[in-house]
N, C-alpha and C positions, 0 to 999 in steps of 0.2 A: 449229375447222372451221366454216364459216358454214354456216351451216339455210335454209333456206326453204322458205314454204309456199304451195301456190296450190288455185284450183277450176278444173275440165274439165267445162265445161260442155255438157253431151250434148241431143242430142231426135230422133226418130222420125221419118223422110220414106222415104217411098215404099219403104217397106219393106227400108229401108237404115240405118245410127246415123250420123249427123254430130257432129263435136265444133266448138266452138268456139276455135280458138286466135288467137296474135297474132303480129307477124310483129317483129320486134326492132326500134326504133328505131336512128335516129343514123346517123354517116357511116362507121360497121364493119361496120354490114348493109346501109347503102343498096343495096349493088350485086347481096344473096346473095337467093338464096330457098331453096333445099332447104339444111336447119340453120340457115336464121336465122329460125325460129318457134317459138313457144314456150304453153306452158300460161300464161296470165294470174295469177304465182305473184311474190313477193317474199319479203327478209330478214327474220329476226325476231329480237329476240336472248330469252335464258332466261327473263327474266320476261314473256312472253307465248307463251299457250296456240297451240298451230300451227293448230288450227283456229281461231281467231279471227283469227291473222296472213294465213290465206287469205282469208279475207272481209274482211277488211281491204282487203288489197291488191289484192282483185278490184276492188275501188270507185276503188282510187287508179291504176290503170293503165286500166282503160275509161271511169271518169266514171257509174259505174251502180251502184245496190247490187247487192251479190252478193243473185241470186233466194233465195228461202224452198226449202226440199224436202228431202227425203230423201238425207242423206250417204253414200256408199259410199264408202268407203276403200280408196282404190288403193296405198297406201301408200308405200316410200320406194325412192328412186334416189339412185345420186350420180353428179354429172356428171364429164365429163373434165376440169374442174379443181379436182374435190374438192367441190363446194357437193354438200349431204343437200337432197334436194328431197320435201317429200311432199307429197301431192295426194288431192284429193277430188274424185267425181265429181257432180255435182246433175243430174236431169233437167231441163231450163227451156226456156221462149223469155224472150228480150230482145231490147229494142227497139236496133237496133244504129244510128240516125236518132241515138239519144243519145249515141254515143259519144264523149267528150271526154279522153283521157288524160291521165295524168300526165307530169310533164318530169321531166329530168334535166341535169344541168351537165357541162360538160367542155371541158379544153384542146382547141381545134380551130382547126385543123389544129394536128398537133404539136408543142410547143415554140415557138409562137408570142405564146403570152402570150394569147391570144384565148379566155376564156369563153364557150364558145357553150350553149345550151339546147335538146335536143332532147327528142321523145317517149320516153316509154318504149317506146310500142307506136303503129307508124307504120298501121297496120289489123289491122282484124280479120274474121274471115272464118269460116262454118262450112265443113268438108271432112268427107268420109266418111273410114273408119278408114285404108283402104290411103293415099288422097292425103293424107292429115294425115302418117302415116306416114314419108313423104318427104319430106316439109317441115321436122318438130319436130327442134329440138336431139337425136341418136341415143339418149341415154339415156333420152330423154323418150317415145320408141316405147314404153316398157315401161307405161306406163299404159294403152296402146292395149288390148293385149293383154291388160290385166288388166280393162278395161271391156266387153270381148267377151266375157270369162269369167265375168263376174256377171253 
């Protein structure tokens, strides 16, 4: 089963919660937006701790270190193709002027032989709980729900 681990990164406006998510790179989401956004979260394999593999990969897909703060633990979903996804939430601001993502490689167009390079995460954006809600991959609502209840 593949694991991965991300951070949801939360903060306080006008007396509403916004998260931070990212919206899926490449030419399979170019066209979606509601389900093709996602918690800022990557692969890890057994020898690495999941909360290290979040702050990890928070860095490797925005270009920014994952902020310093207080970890709450949203803890684990699995998505509709099987990936264990767990997640933390940190309250922060970051500076979003720095965002630089990470790439990724792949056959494009299909069976063409053509290596192309896309982002991991083509923007990112903060949204309150209900509009994130309808954006994020469906399994990935469940952290919503569980950062309203902490």
């Amino acid at each position: 089963m593949k694991r991965s681990a991300g951070l949801l990164l939360f903060r306080r406006r006008d007396g509403r919660t916004e998260v931070l998510i990212g919206h899926m790179g490449g030419p399979l989401f170019a066209r979606k937006d509601a389900g093709a956004w996602t918690v800022p979260k990557g692969e890890y394999g057994p020898d690495e701790a999941a909360w290290d593999a979040a702050r990890r990969e928070f860095r490797e897909e925005l270009g920014v270190a994952a902020p310093e703060g207080e970890a709450v633990a949203l803890g684990e979903v699995t998505q509709a193709g099987g990936k264990l996804v767990t997640v933390w939430a940190v309250e922060a601001e970051i500076d979003l002027t720095a965002f630089a993502p990470g790439t990724f490689r792949m056959e494009w167009p299909p069976r063409s032989g053509r290596i192309q390079e896309f982002p991991e995460l083509d923007r990112v954006a903060w949204y309150g709980l209900d509009e994130a809600r309808g954006l994020l991959v469906p399994a990935q609502a469940a952290f919503l729900d569980r950062l309203a209840r902490a």
